[in-house]
N, C-alpha and C positions, 0 to 999 in steps of 0.2 A: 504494500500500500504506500501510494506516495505521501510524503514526511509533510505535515498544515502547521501552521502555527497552531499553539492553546485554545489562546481566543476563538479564531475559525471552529477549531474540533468542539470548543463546548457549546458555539452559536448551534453545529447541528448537531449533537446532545443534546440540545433544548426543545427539538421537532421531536413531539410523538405522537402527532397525527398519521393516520395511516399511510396514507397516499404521500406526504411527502415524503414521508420518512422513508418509503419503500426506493423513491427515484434519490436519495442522497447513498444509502446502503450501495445501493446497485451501481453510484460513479465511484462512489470509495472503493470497492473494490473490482473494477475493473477499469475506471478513467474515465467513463462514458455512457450513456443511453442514448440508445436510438427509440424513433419515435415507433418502429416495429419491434424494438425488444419490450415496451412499456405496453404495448397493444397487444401481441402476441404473449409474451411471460405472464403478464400479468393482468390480463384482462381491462385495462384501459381503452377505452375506446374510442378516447380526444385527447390524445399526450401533451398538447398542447395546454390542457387545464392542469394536468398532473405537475406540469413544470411550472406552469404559475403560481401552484400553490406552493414550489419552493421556495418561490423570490419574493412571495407575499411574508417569508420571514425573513425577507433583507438577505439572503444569500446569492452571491451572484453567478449565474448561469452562463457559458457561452453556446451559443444554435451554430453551429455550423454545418457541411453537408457532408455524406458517407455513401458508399452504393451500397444497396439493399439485397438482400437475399434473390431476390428478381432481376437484379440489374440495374435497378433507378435509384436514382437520386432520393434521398431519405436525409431526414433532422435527425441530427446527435446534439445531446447536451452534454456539457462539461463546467467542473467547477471556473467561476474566471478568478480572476487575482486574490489571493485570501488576505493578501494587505492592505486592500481596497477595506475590505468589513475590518479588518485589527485598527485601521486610519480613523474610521469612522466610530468605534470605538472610545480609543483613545482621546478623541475630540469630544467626546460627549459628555461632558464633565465625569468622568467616572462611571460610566452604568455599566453596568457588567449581564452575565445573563444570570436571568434568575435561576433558581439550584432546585433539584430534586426535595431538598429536606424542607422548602419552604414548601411544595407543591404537596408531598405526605403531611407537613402539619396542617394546611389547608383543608385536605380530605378529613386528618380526623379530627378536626374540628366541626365542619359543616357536613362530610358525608361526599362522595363523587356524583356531583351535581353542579350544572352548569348555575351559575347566581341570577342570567337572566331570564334563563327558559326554564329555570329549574325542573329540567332532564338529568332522572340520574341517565349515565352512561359511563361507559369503561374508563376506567384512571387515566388508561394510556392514550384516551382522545383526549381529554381536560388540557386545559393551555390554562398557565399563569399570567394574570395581568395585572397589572399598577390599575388601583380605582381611579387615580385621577392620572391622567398619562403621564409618559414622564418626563417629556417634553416644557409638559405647565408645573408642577410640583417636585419634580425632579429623583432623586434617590431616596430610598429610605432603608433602615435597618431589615434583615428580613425577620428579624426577631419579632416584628412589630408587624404579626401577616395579615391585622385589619386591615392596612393598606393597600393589601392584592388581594385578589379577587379570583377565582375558578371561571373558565370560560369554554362555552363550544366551540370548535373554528368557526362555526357561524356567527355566533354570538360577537365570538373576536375580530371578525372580518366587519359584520357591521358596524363595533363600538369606536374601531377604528376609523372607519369611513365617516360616521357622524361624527366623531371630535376634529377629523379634522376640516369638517365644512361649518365647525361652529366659532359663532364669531367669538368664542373666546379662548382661540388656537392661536389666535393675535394679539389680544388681551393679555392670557395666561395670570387670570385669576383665579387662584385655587379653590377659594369659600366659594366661588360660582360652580366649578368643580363639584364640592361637596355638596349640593343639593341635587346633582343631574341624577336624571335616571339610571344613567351608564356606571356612574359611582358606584349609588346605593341604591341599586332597586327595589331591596324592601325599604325604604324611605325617600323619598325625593320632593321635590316642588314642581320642578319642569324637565323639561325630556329637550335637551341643547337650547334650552332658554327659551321654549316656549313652552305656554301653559294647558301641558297635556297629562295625563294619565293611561297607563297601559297596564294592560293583564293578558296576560301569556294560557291559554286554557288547550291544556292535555288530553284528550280521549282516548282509554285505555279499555280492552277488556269488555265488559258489560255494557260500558257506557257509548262503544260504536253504535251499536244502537240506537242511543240517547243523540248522536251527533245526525244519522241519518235522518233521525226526524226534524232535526232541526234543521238540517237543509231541503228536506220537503215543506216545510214550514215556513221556509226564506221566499219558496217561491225564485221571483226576480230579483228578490233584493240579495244582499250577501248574510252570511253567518252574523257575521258584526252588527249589520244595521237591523237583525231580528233580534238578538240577542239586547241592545243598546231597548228596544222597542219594550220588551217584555219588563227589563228590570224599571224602564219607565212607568209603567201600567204600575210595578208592583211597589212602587215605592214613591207613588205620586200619594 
């Protein structure tokens, strides 16, 4: 295996999502994927998303072109410069990647459950994240793991995309932070500083049922706008 720096090896150490984590495994130990070993090995069948969700954790990817078991032209990936992410690093006042031992006190404290969809699911999808990014609020001890937070990749994909289309990714006021949804979803004010409220609702088991009627019951309209209808009626 070729010789990374630290830093790089524990940024991908820190993936343990499925899918990316399957396309980092597979250039570590051979230099490379092509977009026919990630479809074919592995049942992928857009490698193109598979490699985004690598570089969705800041790891840098090179695409260049390979001939393929048929003869054509075919996408390979490979890592690119790992001093590029150690630079980037380095520059970011100190952030490091967060550690397994924060990620296990997390679980036994609240349980392997995502904080905003609160799905449980497997440890090894959970992603760790800073409640308030860390961009606005900066480092914190990990001894002090109310500050992070368990997350889906969805969940993580989202909270990242709304923090940073909200206007206070410019600002970088923490106490505005501290009220967002994305923070504290069991407590908030506003959902990126507007004045919203959300509930996240599961249908498991017996309750499919419960759900199919309620989209016969929507009719035209959605889940939502029946749902919003009924607790009106019942709490007028």
């Amino acid at each position: 295996m070729k010789e990374y720096p630290k830093e790089f090896l524990d940024l991908l150490e820190s993936v343990t999502a499925k899918r990316p984590r399957t396309v980092i495994q597979h250039i570590l130990e051979h230099g490379y994927v092509t977009s026919e070993e990630l479809k074919d090995i592995y049942g992928y069948n857009h490698p193109p998303r598979a490699v985004r969700d690598v570089r969705e954790y800041g790891i840098p990817l090179i695409t260049y072109r390979v001939t393929g078991t048929d003869g054509r032209k075919i996408a390979a990936y490979k890592f690119g410069d790992p001093m590029d992410v150690q630079h980037k690093i380095s520059k970011s006042a100190g952030r490091t990647v967060l550690s397994k031992a924060l990620k296990q006190a997390l679980i036994d404290k609240y349980g392997a459950k995502c904080f905003v969809y609160l799905e449980t699911m497997d440890e090894s999808v959970l992603q760790v994240d800073h409640r308030i990014p860390y961009e606005i609020g900066g480092e914190h001890d990990e001894k002090d793991i109310d500050y992070y937070m368990l997350l889906s990749p969805s969940a993580n994909r989202a909270k990242s995309w709304t923090c940073e289309h909200c206007e206070n990714w410019t600002k970088k006021d923490s106490s505005f932070c501290m009220r967002c949804f994305w923070a504290h979803p069991e407590d908030y004010d506003h959902i990126a500083g507007r004045p919203e409220k959300i509930v996240s609702l599961v249908f498991t088991e017996n309750e499919i049922e419960d759900y199919n009627k309620l989209i016969e019951l929507a009719g035209e309209k959605t889940a939502q706008e029946t749902i919003k209808e009924i607790l009106h009626e019942k709490l007028s």
